[in-house]
N, C-alpha and C positions, 0 to 999 in steps of 0.2 A: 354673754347674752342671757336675758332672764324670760320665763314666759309668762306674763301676763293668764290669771283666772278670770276671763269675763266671763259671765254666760247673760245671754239674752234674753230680756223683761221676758216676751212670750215662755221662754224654755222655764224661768225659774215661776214662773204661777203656773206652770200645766203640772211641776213639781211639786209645787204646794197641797195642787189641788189632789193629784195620786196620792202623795202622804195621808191627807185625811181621809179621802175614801176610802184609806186602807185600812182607818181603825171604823169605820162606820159612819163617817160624816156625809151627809145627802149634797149631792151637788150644791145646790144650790147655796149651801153656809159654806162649804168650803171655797168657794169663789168668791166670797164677799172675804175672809181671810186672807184666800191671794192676794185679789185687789188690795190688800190694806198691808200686806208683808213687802210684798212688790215695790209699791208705792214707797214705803220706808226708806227700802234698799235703795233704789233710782233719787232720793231725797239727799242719799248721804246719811241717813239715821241706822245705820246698821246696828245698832243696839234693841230695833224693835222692827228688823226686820226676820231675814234667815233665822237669823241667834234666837229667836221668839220662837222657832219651829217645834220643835220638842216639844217646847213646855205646852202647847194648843195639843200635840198629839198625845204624850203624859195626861193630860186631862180626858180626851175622849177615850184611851184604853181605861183608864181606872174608871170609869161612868160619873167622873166627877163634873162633867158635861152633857147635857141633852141635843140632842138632835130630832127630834121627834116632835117638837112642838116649833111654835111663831109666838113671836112680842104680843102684848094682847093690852089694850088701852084700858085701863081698870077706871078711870075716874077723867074729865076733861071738862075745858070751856073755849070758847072760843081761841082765846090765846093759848091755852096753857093744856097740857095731858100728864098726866104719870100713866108710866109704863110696865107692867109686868116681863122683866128678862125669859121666866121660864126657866131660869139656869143653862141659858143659850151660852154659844160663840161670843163673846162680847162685839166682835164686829157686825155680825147680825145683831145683835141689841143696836149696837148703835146706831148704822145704818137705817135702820128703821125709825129711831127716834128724829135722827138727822130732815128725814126725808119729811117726817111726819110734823113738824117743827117751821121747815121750810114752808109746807102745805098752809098753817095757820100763818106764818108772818104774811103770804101774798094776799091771807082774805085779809086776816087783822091788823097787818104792822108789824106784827113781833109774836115770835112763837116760842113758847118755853118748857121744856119736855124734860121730864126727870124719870129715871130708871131706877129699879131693883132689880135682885135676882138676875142681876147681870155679872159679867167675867171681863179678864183683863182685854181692853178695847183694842191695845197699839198705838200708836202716836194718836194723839190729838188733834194735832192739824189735818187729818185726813178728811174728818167730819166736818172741821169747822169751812173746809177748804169746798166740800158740795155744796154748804151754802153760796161762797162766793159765785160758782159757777154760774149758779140763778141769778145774782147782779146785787146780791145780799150781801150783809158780814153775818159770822157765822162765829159762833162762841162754841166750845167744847171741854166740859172739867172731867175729872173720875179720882175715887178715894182708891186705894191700893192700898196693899199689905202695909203694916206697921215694918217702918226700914226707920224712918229720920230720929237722929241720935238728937233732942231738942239742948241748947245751950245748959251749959251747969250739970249737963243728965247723963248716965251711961244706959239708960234705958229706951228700947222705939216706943214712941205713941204716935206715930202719922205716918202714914207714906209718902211718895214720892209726889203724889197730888199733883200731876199736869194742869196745867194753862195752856188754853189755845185759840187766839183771836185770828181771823182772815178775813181782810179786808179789800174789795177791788179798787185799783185806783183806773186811770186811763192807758188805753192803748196795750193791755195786756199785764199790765202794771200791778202790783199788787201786795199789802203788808201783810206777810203772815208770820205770827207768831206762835212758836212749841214750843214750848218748854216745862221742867219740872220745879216745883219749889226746894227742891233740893238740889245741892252743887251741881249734880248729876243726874241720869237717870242711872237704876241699875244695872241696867241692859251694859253702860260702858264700864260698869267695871268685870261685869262677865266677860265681855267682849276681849279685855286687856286679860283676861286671866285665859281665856283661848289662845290670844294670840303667842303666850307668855313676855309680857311687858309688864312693870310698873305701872302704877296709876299715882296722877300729881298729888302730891302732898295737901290737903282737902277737902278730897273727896269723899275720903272715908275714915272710918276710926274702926279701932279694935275695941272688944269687949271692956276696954277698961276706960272707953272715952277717950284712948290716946291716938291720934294723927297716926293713919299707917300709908307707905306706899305700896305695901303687897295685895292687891286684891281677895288673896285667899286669907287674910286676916282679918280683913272686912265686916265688922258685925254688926255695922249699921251705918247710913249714908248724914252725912252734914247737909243741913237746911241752908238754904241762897245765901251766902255771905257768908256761910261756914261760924266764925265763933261770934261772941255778944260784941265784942271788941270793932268785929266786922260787919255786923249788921246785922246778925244771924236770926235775931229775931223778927226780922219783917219778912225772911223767906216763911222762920216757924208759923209768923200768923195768917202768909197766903194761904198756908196748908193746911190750916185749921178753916179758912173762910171756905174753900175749896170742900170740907168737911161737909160743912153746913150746905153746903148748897146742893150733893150729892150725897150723901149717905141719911145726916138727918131730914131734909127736904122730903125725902123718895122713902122712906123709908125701911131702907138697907142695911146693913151692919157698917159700923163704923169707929175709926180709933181702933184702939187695940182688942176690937171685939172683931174687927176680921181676923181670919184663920191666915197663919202663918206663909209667908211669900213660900210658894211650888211645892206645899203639902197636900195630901189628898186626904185627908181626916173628914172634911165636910165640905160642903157649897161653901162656894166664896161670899157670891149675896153681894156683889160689889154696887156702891149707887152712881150714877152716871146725869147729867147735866147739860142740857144742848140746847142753846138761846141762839136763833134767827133775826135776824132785824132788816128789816126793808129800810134802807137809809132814805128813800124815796118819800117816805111818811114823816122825814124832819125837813130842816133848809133843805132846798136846789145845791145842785151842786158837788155833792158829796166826794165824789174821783177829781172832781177837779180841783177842792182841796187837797185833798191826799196825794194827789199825784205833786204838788206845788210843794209840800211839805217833804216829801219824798226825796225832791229832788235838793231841798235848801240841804238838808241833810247829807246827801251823795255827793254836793259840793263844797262841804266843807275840806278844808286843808287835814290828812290825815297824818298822823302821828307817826314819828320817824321808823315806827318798828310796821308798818301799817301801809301797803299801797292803796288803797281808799277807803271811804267812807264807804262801812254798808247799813241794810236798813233788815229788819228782819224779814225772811225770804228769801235773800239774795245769796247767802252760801249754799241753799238748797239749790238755787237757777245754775248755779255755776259748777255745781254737782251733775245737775240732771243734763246740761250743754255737755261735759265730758263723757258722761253715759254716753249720749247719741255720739259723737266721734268714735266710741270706741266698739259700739253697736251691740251695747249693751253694759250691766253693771261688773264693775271688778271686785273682786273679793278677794281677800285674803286666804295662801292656799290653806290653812289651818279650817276658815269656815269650810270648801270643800270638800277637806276630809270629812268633817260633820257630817254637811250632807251626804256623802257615799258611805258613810257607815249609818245613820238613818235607811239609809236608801237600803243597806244591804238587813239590814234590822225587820223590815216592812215588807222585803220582799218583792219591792217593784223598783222598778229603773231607775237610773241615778244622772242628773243634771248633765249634762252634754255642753264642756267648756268651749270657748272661742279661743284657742290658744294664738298669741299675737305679739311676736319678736319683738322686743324693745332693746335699746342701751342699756 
């Protein structure tokens, strides 16, 4: 018999939240983090959930983070704002942007909010996902440290540049799309290096541009379709569009002018990107295509390695449906230890598992 690590959504954000108010974080930003670490985990994104804890508290011990200030609208129009981060939370930056974004698509249609002076956010879909909430799609991009090894190159010039569209269809329904323009994000290959496992052949490369499976050889991450052979340059030019629309847009540093991925030398300065669209201000009808598309798709005949067709969202629904069975998220015991050596690091309590007898 083996036991099972779950601990319970409420239990691991009341955790989050004690972590940071134990280097100085104000309530109030360290619960927009829970919300957004929580959220990860309960998604099945565990590489930008718990495993992301550190690096938030890393940042607010070195003062490489503020807490002391709020987002501040520097420049706006009806549809549109740039945002001053303040060297916040990135999830407080975003957050704000999100909401502030939403705000203009209900007067004007379409709201489109660009940040600096912001920090790493967390998944993507988290922000894009409050718009749907409102009855909106909800776009969400951000630049990141220089990782992506570009075709021909043993050198980074891009990050991992997420993409993240959510869209509502009917009856609960709904497409949403995370992901990185890189094979990976590299949250999983941190992840595989905790757990101690290999990561698939590429994902990553070593210093010399050569295919590694070892994660701790890893010295920079392969762009969507990995080599030229493969396609690799349409991930590299998501990542560059994704550029433009957050770093030069906003104002931010960008390229290989942002400071090194989990160094504290100086502010990150990361630029951020968050487009609302009221689908109500084009055709009628909007969910009730998508949910029709939705389904042409879920019905197709899947592939013999494959028991169905899915649509994007649907490995997180079936994620978050096994959470609730098990009455909360399961972790690997490797991330627990994490957090009880945080926990014992910080000086305050340490996560209180749901231990739960399996075969």
């Amino acid at each position: 018999m083996a036991t099972r690590t779950v601990i319970a959504l409420e239990e691991m954000h009341k955790f989050v939240v004690r972590s940071m108010e134990a280097v100085g974080t104000k309530r109030e930003h360290a619960t927009a983090l829970a919300d957004l670490l929580v959220a990860a985990d309960y998604r099945g994104h565990f590489s930008h959930g718990l495993n992301r804890l550190d690096m938030y508290v890393n940042d607010m011990k070195m003062g490489m983070c503020c807490c002391d200030k709020e987002p501040e609208v520097v420049k706006e129009t009806a549809a549109t704002a740039l945002v001053e981060g303040h060297n916040l939370l990135g999830p407080v930056v975003g957050k704000f942007c999100t909401d502030l974004a939403i705000k203009k698509a209900k007067e004007s249609g379409v709201g489109w909010v660009s940040a600096r002076g912001s920090n790493h956010f967390g998944i993507a879909g988290w922000y894009a996902m409050r718009a749907m909430e409102h009855g909106m799609m909800g776009l969400a991009f951000t630049n990141t440290s220089p990782l992506m090894v570009p075709t021909r190159a043993t050198q980074k010039s891009l990050g991992t540049n997420p993409i993240a569209c959510a869209a509502p269809a009917n009856n609960g329904d709904s497409f949403v799309l995370d992901m990185a323009t890189t094979a990976v994000a590299l949250g999983k290959l941190e992840l595989n290096e905790r757990k101690g496992i290999d990561i698939p052949l590429g994902w990553g490369c070593d210093e010399k541009g050569k295919a590694t499976t070892k994660p701790s050889q890893a010295n920079g991450l392969m762009p969507l379709g990995g080599t030229e052979e493969c396609s690799g340059y349409k991930g590299y030019g998501l990542a560059m569009m994704v550029e433009i629309f957050c770093g030069i847009m906003s104002g931010a540093e960008f390229g290989r002018n942002i400071r090194t991925w989990k160094t504290t030398d100086r502010e990150a300065n990361l630029g951020q990107c968050f487009i609302v669209v009221d689908t109500s201000a084009f055709a009628p009808g909007f969910s009730d295509r998508l949910s029709e598309l939705s389904s042409s798709l879920r019905d197709l005949e899947p592939s013999e390695e494959q028991e169905k067709v899915l649509i994007p969202g649907d490995p997180e629904k079936v994620h978050m449906e096994k959470c609730d069975k098990l009455g909360g998220i399961e972790y690997h015991p490797n991330q627990i230890d994490f957090a009880n050596d945080l926990a014992k690091e910080l000086n305050i309590q340490p996560v209180k598992v749901i231990g739960e007898e399996v075969k």
